[in-house]
N, C-alpha and C positions, 0 to 999 in steps of 0.2 A: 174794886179795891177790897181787900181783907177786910171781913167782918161783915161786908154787904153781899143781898141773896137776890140770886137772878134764875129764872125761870128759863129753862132751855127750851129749844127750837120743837114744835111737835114728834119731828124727825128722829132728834138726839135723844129726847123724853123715851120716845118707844123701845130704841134700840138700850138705853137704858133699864128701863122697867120693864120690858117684856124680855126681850135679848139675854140683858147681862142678869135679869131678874134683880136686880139692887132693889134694899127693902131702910127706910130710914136711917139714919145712923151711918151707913155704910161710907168708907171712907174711898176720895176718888178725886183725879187729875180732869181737872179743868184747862184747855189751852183755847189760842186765838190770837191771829194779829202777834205772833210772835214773843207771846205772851203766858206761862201757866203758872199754874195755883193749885197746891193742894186745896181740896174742897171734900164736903159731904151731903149727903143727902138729907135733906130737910123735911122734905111731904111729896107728898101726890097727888093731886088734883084733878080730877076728869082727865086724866092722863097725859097731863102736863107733870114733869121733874122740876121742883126747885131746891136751888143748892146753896148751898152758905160758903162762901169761898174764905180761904186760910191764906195765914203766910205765903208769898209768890216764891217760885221754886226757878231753882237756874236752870232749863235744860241743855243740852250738850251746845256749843258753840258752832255756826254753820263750818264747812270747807272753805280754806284758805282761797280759792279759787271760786267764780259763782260759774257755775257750769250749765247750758244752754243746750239738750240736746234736742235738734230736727230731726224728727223719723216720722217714716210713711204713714198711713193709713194702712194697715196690714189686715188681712182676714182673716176669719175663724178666733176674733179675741185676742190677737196676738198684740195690734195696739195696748187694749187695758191691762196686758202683761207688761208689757215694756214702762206703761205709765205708773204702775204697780213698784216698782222694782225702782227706776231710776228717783219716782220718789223716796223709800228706801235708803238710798246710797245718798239723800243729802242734795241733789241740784236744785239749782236755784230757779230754774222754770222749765217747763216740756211746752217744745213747739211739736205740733202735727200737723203735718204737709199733705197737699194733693200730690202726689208727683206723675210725671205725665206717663211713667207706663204701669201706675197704680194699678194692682189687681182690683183691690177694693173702692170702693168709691163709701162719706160717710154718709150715713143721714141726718135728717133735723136736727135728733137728739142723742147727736154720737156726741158734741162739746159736753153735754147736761152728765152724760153715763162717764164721759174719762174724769169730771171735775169731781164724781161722788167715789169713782173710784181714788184720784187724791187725796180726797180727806178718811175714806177707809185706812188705805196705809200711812197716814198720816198718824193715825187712830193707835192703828197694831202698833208701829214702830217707835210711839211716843216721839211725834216730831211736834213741836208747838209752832216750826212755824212752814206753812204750807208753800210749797214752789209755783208759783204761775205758771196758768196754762194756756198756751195762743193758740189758735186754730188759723192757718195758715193757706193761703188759695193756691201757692205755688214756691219749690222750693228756692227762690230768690227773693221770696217774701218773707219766707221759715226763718234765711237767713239775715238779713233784717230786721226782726222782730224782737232782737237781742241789745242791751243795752248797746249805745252808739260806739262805745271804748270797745268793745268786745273783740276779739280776735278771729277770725272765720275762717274757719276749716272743714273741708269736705273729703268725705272718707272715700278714697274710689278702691275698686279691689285691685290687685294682681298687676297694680299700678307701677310705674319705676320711681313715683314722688318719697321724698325720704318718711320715714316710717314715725308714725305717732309719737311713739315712746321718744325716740329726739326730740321732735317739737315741742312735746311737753314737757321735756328736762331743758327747753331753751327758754321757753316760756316761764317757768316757775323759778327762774334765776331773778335774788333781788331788785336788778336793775329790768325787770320785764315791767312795760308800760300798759299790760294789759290783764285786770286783776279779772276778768270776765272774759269768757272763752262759750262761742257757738261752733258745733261741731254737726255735719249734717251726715247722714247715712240714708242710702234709696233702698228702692224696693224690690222687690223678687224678680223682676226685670229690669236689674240696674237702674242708672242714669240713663236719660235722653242727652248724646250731645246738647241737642241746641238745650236742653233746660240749665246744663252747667255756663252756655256759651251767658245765656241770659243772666247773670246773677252777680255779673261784674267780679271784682278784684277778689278772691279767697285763696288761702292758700290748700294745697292740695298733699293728700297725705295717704298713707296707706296702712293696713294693720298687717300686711307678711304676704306671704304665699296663697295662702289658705282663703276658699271662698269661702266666707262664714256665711248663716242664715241669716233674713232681716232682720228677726228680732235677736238675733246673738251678737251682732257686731253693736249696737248702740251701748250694749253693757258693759262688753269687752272696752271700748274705746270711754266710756264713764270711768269702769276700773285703772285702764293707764293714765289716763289723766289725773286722777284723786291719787294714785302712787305715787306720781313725781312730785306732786305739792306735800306730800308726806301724809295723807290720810288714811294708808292701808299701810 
């Protein structure tokens, strides 16, 4: 609450005091749980930060739409890009799937490295409040993982299903009973038949002609979707 001072995480302290170099007095954005605060810096302590939190500050209001994107496990970094970025643009959680002709496979502490990269761009972008992130065994599970109301949609390429940008100028019509939309995209060797046969009832969509790269279609298909809800 204003006017009360709380001492931040070791983590947040360093990157504070050592990173941003911040020295008392300095003034600075506190968020959490959906939540910020102008605040400032108080003291320093065996390299703990504490801060004196101010008046609470509006930040920007989420997208009309809570948006669900399932994408692969992808290599060379190109997951913490995509998780990077669709944080960025406002959705409301990032599922990452196994998919069965994943090039990458994660390890232990691939959940630990995409959850710190959320709250990095969380950080840059001044979002207060953070999209959840599921880790996913299979993409019938990705798509699952999204509130129960949500709408499911799977991106296949060079498909004849009608094209995104439709669905989502049908979906974002008043009378649409679906204010949460999961939308799933594979990996550098497509879909497995049997993995779409498995995942029960979704509707099937396509972004054009064009085979985009994994990590270019989940962005591409974020950006049409926040269009027709009027976000861009």
């Amino acid at each position: 609450m204003p006017g009360s001072e709380i001492a931040l995480s070791p983590e947040e302290s360093h990157h504070l005091l050592r990173v941003l170099r911040a020295c008392p007095g300095d003034a600075l954005r506190v968020f959490g749980d959906g939540r910020e605060f102008a605040a400032s810096l108080v003291r320093s302590q065996r390299g703990i930060a504490t801060v004196a939190l101010e008046p609470r500050l509006e930040p920007p209001p989420p997208p009309r739409v809570a948006l669900w994107p399932a994408v692969p496990f992808l290599k060379g970094g190109r997951t913490e890009f995509l998780v990077e970025k669709l944080t960025e643009m406002g959705v409301a959680g990032i599922i990452a799937y196994s998919a069965a002709r994943d090039v990458a496979r994660p390890g232990q502490d691939k959940a630990q490295r995409l959850q710190r990269v959320v709250l990095s761009a969380s950080k840059q972008c001044e979002r207060a409040d953070l999209p959840a992130l599921v880790i996913a065994p299979t993409l019938a599970a990705a798509l699952g993982a999204a509130p129960g109301t949500a709408h499911r949609v799977v991106l296949i390429e060079r498909s004849e299903s009608q094209r995104l940008g439709e669905v989502a100028a049908i979906l974002a019509t008043p009378a649409s009973p679906h204010p949460a939309i999961v939308f799933a995209t594979g990996p550098e060797g497509g879909f497995d038949p049997a993995e779409l046969e498995a995942c029960g009832p979704f509707a099937a969509a396509s972004l054009g002609p064009r085979i985009l790269r994994a990590d270019t279609a989940p962005l591409v298909a974020a950006a049409v979707i926040l269009h027709a809800y009027g976000e861009f």
